[in-house]
C-alpha positions as a Markdown table, in Angstrom:
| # | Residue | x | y | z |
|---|---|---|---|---|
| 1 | Unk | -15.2 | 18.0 | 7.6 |
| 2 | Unk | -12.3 | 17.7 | 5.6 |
| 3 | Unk | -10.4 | 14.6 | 3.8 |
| 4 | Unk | -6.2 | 14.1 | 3.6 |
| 5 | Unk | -5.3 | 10.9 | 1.0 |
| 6 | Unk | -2.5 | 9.9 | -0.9 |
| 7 | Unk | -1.4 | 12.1 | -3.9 |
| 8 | Unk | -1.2 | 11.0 | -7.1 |
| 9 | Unk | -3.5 | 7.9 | -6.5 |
| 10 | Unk | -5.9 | 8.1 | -9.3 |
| 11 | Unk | -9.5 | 7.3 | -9.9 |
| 12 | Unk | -11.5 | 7.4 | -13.5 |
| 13 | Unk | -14.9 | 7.8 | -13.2 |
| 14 | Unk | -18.5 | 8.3 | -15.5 |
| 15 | Unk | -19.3 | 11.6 | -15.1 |
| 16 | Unk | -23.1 | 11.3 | -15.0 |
| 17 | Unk | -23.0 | 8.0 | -12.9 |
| 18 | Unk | -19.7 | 8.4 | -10.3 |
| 19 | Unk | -19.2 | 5.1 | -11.4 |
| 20 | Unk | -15.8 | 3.8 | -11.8 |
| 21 | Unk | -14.3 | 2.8 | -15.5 |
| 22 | Unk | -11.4 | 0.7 | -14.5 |
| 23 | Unk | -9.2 | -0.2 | -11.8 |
| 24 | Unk | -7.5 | 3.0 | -9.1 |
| 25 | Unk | -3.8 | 3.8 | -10.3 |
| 26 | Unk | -1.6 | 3.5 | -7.5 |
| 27 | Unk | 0.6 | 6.5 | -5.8 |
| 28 | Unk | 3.1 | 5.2 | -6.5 |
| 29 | Unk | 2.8 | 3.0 | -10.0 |
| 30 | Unk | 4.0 | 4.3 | -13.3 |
| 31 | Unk | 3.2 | 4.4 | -16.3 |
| 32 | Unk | 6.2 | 4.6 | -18.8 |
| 33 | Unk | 4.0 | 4.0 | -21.8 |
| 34 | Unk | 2.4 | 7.5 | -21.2 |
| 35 | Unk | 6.1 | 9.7 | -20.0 |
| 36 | Unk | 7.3 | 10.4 | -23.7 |
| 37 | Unk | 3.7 | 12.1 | -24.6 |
| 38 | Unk | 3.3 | 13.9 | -21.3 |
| 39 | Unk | 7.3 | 14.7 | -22.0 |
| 40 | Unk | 6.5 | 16.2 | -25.6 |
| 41 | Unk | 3.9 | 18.4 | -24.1 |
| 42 | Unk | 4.7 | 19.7 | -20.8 |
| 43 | Unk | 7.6 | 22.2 | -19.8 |
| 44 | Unk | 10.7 | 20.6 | -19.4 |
| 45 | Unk | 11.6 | 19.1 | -16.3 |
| 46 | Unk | 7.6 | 19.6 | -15.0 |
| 47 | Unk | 6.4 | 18.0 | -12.1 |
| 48 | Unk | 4.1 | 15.2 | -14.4 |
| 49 | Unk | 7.0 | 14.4 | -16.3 |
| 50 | Unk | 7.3 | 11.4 | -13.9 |
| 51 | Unk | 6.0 | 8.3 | -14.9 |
| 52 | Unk | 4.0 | 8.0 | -11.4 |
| 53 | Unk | 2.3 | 11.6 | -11.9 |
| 54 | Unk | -1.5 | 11.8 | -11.6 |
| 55 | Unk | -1.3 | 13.4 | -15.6 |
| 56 | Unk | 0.9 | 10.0 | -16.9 |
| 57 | Unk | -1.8 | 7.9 | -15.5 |
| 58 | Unk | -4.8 | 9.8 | -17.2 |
| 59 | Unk | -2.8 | 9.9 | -20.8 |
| 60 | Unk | -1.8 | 5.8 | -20.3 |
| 61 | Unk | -5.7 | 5.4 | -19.3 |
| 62 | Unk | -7.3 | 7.8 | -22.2 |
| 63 | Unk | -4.5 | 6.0 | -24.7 |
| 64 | Unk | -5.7 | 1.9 | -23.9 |
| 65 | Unk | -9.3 | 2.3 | -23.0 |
| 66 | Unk | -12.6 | 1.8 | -25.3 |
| 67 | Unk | -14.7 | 3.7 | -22.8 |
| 68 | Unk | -16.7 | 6.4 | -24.0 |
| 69 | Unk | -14.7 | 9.1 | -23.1 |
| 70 | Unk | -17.3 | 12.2 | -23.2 |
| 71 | Unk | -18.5 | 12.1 | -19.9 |
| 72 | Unk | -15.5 | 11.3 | -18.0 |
| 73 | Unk | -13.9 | 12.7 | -14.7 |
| 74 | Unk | -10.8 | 12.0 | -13.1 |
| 75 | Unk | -10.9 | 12.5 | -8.9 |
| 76 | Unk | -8.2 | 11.6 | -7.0 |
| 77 | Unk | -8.7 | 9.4 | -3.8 |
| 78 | Unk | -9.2 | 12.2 | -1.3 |
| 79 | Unk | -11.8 | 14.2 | -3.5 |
| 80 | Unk | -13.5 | 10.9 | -4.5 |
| 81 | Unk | -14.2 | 9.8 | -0.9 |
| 82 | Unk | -15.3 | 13.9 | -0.2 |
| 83 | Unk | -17.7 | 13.1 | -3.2 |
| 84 | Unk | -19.4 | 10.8 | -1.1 |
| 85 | Unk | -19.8 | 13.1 | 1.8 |
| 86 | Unk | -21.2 | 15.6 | -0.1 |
| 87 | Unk | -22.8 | 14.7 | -3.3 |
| 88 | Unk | -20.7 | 17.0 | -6.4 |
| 89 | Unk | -18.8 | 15.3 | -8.6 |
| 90 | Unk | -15.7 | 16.7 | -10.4 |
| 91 | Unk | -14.1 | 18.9 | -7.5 |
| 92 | Unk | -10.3 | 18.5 | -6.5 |
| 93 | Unk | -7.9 | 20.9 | -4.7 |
| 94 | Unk | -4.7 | 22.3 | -5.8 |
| 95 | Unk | -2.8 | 20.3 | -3.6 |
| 96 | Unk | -4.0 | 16.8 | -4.8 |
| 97 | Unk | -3.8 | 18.5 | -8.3 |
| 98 | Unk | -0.5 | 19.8 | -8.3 |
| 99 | Unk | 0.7 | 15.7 | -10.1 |
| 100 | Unk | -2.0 | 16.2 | -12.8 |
| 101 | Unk | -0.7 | 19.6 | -14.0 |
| 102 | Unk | -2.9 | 22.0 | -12.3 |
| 103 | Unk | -0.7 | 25.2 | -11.7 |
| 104 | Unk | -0.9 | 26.8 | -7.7 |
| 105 | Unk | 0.8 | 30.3 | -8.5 |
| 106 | Unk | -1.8 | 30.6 | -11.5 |
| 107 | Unk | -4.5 | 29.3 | -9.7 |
| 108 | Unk | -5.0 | 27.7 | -13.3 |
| 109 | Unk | -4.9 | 24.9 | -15.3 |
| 110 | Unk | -2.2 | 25.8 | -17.9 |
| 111 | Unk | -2.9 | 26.2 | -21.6 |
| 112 | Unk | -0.6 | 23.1 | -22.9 |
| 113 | Unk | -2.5 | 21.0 | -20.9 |
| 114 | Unk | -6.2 | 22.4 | -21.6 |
| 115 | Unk | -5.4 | 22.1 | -25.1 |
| 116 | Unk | -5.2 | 18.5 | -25.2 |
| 117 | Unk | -8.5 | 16.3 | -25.9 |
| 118 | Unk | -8.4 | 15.0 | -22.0 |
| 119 | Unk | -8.7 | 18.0 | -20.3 |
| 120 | Unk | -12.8 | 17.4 | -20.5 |
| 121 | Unk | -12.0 | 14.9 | -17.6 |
| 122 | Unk | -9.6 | 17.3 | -15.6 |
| 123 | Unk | -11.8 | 18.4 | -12.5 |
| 124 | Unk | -12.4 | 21.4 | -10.9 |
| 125 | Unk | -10.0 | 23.3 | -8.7 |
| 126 | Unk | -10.2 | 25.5 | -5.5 |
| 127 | Unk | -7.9 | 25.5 | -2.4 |
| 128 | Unk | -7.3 | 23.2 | 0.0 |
| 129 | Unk | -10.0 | 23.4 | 3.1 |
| 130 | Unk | -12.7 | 25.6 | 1.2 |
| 131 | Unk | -16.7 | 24.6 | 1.8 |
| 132 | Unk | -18.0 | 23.2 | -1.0 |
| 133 | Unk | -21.4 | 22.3 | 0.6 |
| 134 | Unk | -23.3 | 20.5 | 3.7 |
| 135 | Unk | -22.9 | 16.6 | 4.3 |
| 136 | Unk | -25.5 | 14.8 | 2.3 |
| 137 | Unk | -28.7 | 14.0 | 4.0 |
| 138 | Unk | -28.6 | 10.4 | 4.1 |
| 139 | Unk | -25.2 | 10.3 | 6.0 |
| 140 | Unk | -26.4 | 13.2 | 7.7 |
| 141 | Unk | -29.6 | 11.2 | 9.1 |
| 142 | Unk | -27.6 | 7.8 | 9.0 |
| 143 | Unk | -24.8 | 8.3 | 11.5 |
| 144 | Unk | -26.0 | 11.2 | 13.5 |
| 145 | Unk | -24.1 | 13.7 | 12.1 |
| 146 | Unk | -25.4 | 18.0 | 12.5 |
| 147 | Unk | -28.0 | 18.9 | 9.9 |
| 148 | Unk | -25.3 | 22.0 | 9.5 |
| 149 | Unk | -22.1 | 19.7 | 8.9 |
| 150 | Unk | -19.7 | 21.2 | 6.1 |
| 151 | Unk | -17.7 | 19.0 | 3.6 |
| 152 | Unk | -14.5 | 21.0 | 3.0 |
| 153 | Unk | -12.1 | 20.4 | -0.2 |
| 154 | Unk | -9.1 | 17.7 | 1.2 |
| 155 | Unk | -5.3 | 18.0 | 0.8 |
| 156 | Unk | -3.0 | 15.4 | 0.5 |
| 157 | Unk | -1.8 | 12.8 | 3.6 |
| 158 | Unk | 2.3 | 14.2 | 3.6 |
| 159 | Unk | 0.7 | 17.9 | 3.9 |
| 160 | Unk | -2.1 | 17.4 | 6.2 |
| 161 | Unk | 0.8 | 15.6 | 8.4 |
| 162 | Unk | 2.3 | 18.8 | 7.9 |
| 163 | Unk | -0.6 | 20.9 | 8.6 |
| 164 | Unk | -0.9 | 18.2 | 12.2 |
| 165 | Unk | 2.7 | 19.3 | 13.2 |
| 166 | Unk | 2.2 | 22.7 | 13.5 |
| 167 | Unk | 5.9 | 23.6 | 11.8 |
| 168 | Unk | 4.5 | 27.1 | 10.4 |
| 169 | Unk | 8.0 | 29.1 | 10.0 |
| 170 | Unk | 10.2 | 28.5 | 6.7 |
| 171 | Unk | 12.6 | 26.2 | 7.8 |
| 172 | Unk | 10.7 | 24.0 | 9.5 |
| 173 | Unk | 10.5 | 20.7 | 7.9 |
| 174 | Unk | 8.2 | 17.5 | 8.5 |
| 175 | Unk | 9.1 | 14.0 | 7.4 |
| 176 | Unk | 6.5 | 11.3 | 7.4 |
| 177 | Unk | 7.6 | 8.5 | 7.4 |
| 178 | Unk | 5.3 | 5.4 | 7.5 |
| 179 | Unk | 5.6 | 2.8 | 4.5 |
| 180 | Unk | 7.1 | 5.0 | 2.8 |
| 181 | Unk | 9.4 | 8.5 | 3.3 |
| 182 | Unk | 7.8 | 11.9 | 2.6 |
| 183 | Unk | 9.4 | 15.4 | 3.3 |
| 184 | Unk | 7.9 | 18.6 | 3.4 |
| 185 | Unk | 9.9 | 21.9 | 3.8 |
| 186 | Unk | 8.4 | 24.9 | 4.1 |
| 187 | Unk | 9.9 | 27.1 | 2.0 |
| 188 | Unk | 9.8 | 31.3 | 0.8 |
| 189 | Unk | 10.6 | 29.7 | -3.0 |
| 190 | Unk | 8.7 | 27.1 | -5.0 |
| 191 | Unk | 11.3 | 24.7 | -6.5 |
| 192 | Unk | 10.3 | 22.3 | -9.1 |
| 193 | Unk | 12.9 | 19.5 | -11.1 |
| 194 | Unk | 11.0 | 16.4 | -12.3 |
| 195 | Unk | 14.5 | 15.0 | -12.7 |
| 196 | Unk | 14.7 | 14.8 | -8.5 |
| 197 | Unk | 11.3 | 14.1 | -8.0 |
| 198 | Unk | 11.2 | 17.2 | -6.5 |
| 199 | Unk | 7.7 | 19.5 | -6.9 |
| 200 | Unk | 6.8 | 22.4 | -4.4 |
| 201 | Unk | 2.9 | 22.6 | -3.2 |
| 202 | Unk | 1.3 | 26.2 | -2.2 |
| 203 | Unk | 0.9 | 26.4 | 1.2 |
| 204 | Unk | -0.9 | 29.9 | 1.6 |
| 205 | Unk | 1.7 | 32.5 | 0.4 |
| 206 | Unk | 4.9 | 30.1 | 1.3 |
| 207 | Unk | 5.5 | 26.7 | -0.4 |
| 208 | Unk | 5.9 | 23.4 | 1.2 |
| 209 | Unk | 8.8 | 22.0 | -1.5 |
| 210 | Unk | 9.9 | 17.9 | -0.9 |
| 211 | Unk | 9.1 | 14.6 | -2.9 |
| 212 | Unk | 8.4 | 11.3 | -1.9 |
| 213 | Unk | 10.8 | 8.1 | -1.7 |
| 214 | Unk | 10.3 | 4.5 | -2.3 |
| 215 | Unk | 12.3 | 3.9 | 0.9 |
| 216 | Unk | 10.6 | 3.7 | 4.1 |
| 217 | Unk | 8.7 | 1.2 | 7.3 |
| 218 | Unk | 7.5 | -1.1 | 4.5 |
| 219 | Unk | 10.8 | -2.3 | 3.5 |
| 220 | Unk | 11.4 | -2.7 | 7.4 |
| 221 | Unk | 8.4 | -5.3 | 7.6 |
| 222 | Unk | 9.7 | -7.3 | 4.9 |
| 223 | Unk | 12.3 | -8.1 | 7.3 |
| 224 | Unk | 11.5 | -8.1 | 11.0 |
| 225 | Unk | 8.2 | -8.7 | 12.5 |
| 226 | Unk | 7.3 | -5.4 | 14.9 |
| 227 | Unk | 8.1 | -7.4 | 18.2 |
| 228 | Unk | 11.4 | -7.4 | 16.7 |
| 229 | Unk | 12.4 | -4.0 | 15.5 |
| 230 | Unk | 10.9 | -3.1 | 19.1 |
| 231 | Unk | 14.1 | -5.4 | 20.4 |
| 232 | Unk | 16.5 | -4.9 | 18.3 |
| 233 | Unk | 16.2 | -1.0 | 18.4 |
| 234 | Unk | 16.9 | -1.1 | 21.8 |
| 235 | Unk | 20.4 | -2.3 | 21.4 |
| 236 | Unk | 21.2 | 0.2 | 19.2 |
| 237 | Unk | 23.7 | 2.7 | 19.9 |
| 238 | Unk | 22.9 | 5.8 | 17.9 |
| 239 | Unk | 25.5 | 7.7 | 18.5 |
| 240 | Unk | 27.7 | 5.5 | 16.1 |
| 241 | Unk | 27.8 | 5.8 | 12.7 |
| 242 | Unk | 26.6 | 2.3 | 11.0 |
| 243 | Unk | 29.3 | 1.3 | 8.0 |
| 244 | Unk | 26.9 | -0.6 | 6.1 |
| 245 | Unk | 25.7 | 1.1 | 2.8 |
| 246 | Unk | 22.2 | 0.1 | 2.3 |
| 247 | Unk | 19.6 | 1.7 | -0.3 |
| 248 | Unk | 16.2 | -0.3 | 1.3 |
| 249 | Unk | 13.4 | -0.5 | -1.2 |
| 250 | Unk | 10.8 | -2.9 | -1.3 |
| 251 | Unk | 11.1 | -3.2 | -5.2 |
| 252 | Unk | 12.9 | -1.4 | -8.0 |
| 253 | Unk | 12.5 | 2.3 | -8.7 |
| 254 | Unk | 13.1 | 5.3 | -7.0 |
| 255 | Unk | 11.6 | 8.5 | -7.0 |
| 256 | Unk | 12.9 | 10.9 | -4.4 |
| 257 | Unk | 15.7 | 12.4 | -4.1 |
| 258 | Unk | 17.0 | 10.5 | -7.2 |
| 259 | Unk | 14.3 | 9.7 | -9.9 |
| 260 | Unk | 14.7 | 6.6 | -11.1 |
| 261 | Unk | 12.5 | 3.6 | -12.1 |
| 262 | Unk | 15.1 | 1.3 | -12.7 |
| 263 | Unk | 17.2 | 2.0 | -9.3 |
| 264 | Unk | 17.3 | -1.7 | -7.6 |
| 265 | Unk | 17.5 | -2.4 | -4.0 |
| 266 | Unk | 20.2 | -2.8 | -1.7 |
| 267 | Unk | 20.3 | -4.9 | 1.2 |
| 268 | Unk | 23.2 | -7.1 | 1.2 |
| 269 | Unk | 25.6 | -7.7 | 2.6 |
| 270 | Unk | 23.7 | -9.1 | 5.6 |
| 271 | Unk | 25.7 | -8.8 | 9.0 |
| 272 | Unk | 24.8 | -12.0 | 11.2 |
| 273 | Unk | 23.6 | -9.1 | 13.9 |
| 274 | Unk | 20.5 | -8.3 | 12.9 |
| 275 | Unk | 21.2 | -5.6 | 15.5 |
| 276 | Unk | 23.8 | -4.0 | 13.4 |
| 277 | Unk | 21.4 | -5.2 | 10.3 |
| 278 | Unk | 19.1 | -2.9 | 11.5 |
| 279 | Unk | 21.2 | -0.1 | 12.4 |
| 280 | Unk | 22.9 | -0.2 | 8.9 |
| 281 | Unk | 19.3 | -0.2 | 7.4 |
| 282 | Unk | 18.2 | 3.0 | 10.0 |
| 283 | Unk | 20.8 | 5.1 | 8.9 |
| 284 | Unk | 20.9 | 4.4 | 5.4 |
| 285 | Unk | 17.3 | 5.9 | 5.1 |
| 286 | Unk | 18.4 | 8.7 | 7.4 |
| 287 | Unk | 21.3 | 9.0 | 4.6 |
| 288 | Unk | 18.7 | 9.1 | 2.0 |
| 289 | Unk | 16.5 | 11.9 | 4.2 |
| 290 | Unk | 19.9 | 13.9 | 4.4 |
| 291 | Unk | 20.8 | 13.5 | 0.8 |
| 292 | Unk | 17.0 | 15.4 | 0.3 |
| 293 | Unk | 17.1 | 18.1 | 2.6 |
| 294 | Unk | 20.8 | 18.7 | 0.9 |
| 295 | Unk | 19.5 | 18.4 | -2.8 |
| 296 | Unk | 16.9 | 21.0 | -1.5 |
| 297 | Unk | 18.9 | 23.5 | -0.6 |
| 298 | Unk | 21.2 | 23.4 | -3.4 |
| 299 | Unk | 18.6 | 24.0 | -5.6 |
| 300 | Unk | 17.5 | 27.2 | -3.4 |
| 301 | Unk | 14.8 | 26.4 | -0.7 |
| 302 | Unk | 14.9 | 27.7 | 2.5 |
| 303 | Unk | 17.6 | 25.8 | 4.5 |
| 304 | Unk | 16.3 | 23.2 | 7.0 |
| 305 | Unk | 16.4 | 24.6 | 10.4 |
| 306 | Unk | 14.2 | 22.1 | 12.2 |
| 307 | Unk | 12.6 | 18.3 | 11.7 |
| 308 | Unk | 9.8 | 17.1 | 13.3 |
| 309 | Unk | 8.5 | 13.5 | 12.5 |
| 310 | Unk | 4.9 | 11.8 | 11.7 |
| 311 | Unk | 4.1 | 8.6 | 10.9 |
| 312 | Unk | 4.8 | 5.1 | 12.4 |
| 313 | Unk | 8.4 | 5.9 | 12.5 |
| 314 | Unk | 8.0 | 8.9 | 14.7 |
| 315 | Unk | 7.6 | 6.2 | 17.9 |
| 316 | Unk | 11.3 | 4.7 | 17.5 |
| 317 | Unk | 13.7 | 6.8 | 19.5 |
| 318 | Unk | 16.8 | 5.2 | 18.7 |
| 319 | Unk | 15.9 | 6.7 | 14.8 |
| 320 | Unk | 14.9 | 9.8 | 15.8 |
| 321 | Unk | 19.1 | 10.2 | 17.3 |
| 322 | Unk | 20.5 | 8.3 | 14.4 |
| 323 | Unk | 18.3 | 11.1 | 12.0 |
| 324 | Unk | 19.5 | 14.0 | 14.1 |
| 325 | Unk | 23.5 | 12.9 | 14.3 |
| 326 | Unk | 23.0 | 12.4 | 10.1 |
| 327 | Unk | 20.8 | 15.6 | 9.4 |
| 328 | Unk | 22.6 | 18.0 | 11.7 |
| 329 | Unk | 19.4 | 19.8 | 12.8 |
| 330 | Unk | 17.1 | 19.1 | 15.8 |
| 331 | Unk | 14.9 | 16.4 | 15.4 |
| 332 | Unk | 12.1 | 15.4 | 17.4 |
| 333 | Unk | 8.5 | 13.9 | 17.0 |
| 334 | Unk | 5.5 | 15.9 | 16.3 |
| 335 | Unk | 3.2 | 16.5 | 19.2 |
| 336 | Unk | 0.4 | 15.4 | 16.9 |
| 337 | Unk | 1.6 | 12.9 | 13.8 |
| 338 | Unk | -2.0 | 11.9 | 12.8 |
| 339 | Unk | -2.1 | 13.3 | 9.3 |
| 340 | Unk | -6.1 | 13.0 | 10.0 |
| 341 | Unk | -5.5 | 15.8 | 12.6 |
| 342 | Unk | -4.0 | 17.9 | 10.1 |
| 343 | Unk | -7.4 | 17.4 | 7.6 |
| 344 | Unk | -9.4 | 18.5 | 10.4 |
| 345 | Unk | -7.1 | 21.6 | 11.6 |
| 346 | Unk | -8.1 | 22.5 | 7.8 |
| 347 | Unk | -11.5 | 22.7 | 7.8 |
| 348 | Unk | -11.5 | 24.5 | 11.0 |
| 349 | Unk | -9.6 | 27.0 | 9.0 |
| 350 | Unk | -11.4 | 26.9 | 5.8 |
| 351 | Unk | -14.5 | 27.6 | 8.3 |
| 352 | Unk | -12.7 | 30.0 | 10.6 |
| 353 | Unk | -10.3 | 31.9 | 8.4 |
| 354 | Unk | -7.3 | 30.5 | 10.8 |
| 355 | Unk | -5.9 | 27.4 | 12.5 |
């Protein structure tokens, strides 16, 4: 049994207890008060030097609370919920790591970030899909699971939608995109540039390089009710470009391909069609999914060769042509886009030695 979650989304617990001192920080919320100290000790241009990253939310939580801080542990949502599968506290996997600091290539936290008086509450690390023990009794007894049931270490959702898809040559790319838009490239080079949002995750000896936008489904159902998009979609023509320059965000700030928390949103002008309001808000995410794949490959990555698509926009078809006319590349939707598919493709292997 394994768990995928949301990278990034961070949890502060009592060490000795499990329980929880404070509130979860979001994936996606930042934390600007903490960027200039995780700035003056990191590497330049580091993947937590991103006001989101797991490492700004543990500084801006160590920095404002009165807590006792010697028995604390930071999990992130994936390894939390694996905690209560199978009973140790304090374990994470290098995937859902990478945001606090933990180095892959290493295998290692690095010294500038163990030398800091928080690193007591940095957790444990070992790769994605290892055993780390049997499911605890109780659950065991309580919903019937095997007495031999292992709890594997988790990943995170983008790569265990990945994992799902089955895209295992570099140049194969997957982009999730459900509330929000997340790309993963597989890659022969690791590529890192906190200034993109860009950060590279190991994926046995290849790299799965991307980042994560703001744009995505959930700025869709600000707008049109899901009877709707299933309507309007319909009357799209795909094969036409849209003129309408949209950058659809539910709120302000960005974080992939251009890192910025003060980027606003842009939705107007409003054509009376909501047919061609949609289309002009389809493409412009396609636009923004193209503008990744490019700033990828500029910065050395393996070249995109291939897209296949998880997530609730993976049903509409009408997107699917619009992304492929704008990327260039085939695009089609994974035969399996349940990232919980991918989670469980990765304990098989972290029992069987292969998927």
């Amino acid at each position: 049994m394994s768990v995928d979650g949301t990278s990034a989304t961070t949890m502060i617990l009592d060490s000795k207890s499990g329980e929880t001192l404070g509130r979860p920080f979001l994936y996606n919320e930042s934390c600007p008060d903490a960027l200039p100290i995780v700035k003056s000790i990191a590497p330049e241009n580091h993947t937590v030097c991103l006001g989101s990253s797991t490492l700004c939310k543990l500084v801006s939580w160590w920095n404002s609370s009165d807590t006792d801080k010697g028995s604390v542990v930071l999990m992130h949502q994936a390894d939390w919920l694996l905690w209560l599968l199978h009973g140790k506290l304090g374990i994470s996997d290098y995937n859902n790591a990478l945001k606090v600091g933990y180095d892959p290539e290493l295998e290692s936290y690095p010294s500038w970030l163990l030398s800091q008086p928080y690193s007591n509450a940095l957790p444990s690390v070992i790769a994605p899909g290892k055993p780390i023990g049997h499911l605890k009794e109780d659950i065991t007894q309580k919903h019937g699971f095997s007495n031999d049931c292992v709890v594997c270490t988790g990943t995170t959702d983008s790569i265990a939608a990945f994992l799902a898809a089955r895209a295992t040559q570099p140049g194969k790319a997957v982009t999730s995109l459900g509330s929000t838009l997340a790309i993963k490239l597989l890659s022969t080079r690791r590529i890192e540039d906190a200034r993109y949002g860009v950060y590279s995750h190991r994926l046995d000896d290849k790299w799965l390089v991307g980042g994560a936008s703001n744009t995505g489904g959930a700025v869709l159902r600000q707008i049109f009710t899901d009877e709707q998009l299933e309507k309007l979609s319909k009357q799209i023509d795909p094969s036409e470009a849209s003129p309408l320059d949209y950058y659809p965000l539910q709120t302000a700030g960005e974080r992939f391909p251009v890192a910025d928390p003060n980027m606003m949103p842009r939705l107007l002008p409003r054509p009376e069609s909501d047919v061609q309001y949609l289309h002009g808000i389809l493409e412009s995410i396609a636009r923004i999914e193209g503008k990744a794949y490019s700033l990828l490959k500029g910065m050395g990555a393996t070249p995109v060769e291939e897209v296949f698509t998880a997530g609730g926009g993976s049903k509409n078809e009408k997107w699917i042509k619009i992304r492929e006319r704008v990327l260039g590349v085939p695009v089609s939707r994974a035969i399996q886009t349940e990232a919980a598919y991918g989670a469980a493709l990765l304990a098989l292997k972290g029992m069987e030695g292969n998927i």
